[in-house]
Residue frames relative to the residue before (quaternion, step in Angstrom):
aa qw qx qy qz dx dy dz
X 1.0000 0.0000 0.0000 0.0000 0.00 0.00 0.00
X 0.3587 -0.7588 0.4644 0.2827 3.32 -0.64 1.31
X 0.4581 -0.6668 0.5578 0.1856 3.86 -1.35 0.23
X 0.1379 -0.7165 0.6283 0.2701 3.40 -0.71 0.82
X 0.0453 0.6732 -0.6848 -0.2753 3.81 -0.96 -0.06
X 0.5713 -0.6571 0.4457 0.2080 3.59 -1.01 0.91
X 0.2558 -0.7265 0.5818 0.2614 3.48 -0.72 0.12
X 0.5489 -0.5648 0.3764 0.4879 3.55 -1.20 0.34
X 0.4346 -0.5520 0.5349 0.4693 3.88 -1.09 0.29
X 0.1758 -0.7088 0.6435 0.2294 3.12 -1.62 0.60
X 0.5813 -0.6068 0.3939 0.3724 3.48 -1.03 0.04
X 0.3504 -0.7560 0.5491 0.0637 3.52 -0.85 0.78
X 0.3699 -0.7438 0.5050 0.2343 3.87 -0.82 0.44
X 0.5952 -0.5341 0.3914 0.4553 3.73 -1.00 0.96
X 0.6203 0.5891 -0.4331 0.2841 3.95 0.25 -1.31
X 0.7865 0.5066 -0.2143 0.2806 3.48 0.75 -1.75
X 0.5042 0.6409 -0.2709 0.5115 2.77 2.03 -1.23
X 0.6639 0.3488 -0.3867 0.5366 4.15 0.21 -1.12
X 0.6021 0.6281 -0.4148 0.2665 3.88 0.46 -0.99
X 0.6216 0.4146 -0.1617 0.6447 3.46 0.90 -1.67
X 0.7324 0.3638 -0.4403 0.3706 3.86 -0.32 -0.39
X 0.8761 0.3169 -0.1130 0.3454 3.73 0.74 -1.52
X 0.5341 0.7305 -0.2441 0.3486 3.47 1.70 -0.47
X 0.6546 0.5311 -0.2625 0.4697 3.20 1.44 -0.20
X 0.6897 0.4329 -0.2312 0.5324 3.50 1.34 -1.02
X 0.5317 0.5838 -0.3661 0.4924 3.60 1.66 -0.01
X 0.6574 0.3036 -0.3980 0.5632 3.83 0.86 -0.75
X 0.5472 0.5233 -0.5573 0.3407 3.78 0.57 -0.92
X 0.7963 0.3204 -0.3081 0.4103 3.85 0.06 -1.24
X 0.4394 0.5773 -0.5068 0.4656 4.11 1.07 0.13
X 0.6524 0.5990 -0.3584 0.2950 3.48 0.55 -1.42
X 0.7397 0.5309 -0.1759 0.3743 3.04 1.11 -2.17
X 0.6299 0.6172 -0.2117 0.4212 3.35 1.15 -0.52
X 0.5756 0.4984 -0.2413 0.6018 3.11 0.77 -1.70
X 0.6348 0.6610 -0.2224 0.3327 3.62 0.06 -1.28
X 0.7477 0.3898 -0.1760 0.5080 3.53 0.85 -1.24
X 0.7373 0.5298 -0.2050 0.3657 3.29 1.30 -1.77
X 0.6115 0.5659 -0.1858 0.5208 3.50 1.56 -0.90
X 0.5853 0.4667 -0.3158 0.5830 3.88 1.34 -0.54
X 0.7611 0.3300 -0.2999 0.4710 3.69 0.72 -0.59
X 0.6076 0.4894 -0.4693 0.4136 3.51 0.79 0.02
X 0.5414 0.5721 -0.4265 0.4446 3.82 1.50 -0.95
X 0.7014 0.4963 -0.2697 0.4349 4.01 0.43 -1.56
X 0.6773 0.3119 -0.4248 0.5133 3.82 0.73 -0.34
X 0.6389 0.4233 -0.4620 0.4462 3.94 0.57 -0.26
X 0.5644 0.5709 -0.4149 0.4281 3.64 0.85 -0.43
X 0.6992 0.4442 -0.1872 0.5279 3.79 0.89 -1.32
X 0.7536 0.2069 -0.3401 0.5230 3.75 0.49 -0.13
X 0.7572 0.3311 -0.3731 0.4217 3.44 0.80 0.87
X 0.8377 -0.4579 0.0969 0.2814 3.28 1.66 0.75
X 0.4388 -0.6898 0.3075 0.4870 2.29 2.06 -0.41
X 0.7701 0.5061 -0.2251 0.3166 3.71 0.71 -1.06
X 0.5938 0.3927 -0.3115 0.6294 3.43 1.12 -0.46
X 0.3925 -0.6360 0.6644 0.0046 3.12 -1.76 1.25
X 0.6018 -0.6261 0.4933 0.0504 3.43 -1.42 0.45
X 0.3248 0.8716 -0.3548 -0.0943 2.89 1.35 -0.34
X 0.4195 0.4063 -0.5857 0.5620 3.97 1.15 0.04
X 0.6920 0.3254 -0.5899 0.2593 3.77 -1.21 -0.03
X 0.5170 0.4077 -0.5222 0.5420 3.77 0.89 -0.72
X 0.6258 0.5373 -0.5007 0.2626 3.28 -0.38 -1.19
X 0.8902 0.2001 -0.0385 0.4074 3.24 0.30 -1.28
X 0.3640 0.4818 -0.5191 0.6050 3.60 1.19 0.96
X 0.6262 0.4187 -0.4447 0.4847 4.08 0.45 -0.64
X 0.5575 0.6719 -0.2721 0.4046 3.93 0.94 -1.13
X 0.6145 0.5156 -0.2059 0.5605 3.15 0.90 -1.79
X 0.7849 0.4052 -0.2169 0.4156 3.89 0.07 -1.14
X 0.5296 0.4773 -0.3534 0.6056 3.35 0.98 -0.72
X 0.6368 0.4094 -0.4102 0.5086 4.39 -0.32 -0.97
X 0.8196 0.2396 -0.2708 0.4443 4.04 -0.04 -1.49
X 0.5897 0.5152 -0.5230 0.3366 3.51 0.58 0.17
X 0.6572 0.5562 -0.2978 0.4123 3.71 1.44 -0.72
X 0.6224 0.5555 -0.3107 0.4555 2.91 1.30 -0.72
X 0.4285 0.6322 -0.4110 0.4978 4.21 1.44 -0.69
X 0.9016 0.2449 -0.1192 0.3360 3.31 0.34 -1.50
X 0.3444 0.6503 -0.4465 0.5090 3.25 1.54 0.64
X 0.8985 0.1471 -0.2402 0.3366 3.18 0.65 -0.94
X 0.0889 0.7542 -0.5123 0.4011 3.19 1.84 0.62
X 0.7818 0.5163 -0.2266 0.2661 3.41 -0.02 -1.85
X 0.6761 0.4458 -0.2466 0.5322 2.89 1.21 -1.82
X 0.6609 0.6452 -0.3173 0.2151 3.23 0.19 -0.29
X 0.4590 0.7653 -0.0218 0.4507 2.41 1.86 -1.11
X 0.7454 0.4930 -0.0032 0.4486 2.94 1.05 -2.03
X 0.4916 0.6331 -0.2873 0.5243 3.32 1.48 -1.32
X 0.8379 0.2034 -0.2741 0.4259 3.40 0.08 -1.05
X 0.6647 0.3128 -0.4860 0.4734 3.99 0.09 -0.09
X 0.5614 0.4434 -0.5881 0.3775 3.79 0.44 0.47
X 0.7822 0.3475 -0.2593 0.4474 3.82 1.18 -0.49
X 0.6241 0.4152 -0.4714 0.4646 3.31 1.14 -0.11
X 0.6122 -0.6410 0.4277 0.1773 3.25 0.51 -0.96
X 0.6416 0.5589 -0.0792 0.5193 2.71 1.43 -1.27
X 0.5073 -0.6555 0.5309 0.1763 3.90 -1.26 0.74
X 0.8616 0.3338 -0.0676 0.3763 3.41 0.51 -1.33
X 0.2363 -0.8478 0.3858 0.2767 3.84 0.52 1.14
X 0.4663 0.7783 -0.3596 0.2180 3.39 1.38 -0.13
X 0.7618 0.2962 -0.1056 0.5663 3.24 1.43 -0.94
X 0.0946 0.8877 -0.4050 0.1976 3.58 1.57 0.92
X 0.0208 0.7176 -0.6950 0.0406 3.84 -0.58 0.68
X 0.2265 -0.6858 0.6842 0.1015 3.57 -1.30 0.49
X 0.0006 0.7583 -0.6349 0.1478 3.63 0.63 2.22
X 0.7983 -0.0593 -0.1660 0.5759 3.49 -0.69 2.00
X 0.9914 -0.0540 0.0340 0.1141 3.08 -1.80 0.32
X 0.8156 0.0326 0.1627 0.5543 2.29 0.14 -2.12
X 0.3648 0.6497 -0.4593 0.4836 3.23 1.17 0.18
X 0.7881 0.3793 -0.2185 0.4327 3.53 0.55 -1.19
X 0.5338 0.5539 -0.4377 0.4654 3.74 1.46 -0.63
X 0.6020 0.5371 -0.4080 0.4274 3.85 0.86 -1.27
X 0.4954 0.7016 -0.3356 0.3868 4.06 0.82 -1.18
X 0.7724 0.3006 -0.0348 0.5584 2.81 -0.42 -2.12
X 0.6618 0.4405 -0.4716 0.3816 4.36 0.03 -0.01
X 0.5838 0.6553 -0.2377 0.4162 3.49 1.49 0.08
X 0.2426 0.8895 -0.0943 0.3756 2.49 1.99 -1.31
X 0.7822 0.4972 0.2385 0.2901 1.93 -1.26 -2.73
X 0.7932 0.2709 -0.2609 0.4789 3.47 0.21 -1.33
X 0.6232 0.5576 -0.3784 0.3969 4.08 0.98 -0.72
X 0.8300 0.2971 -0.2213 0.4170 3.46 0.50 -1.32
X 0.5908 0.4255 -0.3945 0.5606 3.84 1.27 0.12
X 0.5321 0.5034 -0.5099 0.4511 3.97 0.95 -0.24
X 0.7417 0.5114 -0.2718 0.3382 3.51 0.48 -0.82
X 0.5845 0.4550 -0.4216 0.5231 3.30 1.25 -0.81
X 0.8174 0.3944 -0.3465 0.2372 3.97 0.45 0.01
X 0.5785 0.5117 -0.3991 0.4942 2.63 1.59 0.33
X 0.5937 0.4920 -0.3347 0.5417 3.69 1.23 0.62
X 0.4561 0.5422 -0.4513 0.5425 3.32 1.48 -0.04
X 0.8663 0.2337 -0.1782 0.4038 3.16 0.29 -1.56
X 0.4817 0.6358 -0.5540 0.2382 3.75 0.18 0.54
X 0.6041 0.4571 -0.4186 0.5009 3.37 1.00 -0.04
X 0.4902 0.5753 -0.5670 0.3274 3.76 0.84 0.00
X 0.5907 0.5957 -0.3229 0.4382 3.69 1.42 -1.08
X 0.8603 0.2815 -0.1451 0.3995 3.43 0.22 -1.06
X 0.7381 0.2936 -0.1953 0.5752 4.00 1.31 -0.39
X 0.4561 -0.5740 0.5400 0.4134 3.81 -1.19 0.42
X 0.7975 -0.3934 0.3007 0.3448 3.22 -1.57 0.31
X 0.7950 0.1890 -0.2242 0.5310 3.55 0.79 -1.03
X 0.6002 0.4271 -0.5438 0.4021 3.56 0.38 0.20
X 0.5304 0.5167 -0.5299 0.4133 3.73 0.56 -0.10
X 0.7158 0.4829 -0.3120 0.3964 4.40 0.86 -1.01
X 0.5648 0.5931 -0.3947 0.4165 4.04 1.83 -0.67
């Protein structure tokens, strides 16, 4: 049976702590946004040009856009990540508690960063494989 032996906790700064906790639910709600505002701007150039000509800088740069807030999810995934084995101490996330605060902010930014990292990376696969407006019909 393996042993954990804790490390001492170290202290952690407020920034990294709001970074890793809020930086993910910030690109997640950019994405959704960007996402909507950048799909309606592609379908009205498509409709006042017939439909047949494509846009191809807004995909471009909606895939860009998704590709920046997705790094930026798993940036703070990590850091998050990091936050908490630098205060807990502890090796194995399996038996993770969030004793005080910021312990629990470092926790729950892990969280946060898995089950909102994933919803963008299922948003944005159809940007790869469908045009902009056939992905909204």
């Amino acid at each position: 049976m393996a042993s954990e032996t804790p490390t001492r906790p170290q202290q952690v700064s407020g920034t990294r702590l709001w970074f890793g906790f809020a930086a993910t639910a910030f690109a997640w709600m950019a994405l959704g946004i960007s996402d909507v505002l950048i799909t309606w701007r592609e379908c009205i150039h498509n409709e006042e040009f017939g439909g047949a000509s494509a846009h191809t800088g807004l995909h471009a740069f909606n895939i860009i856009l998704w590709i920046v807030l997705l790094a930026i999810a798993i940036l703070a995934g990590v850091m998050s990540y990091r936050n908490w084995r630098s205060l807990a101490g502890q090796v194995n996330i399996y038996r993770a508690e969030g004793n005080g605060r910021r312990e629990y902010m470092a926790i729950v930014g892990v969280l946060i960063s898995v089950t909102l990292g994933m919803g963008m990376i299922w948003l944005g696969i159809p940007l790869l494989i469908l045009g902009l407006c056939v992905r909204t019909r």
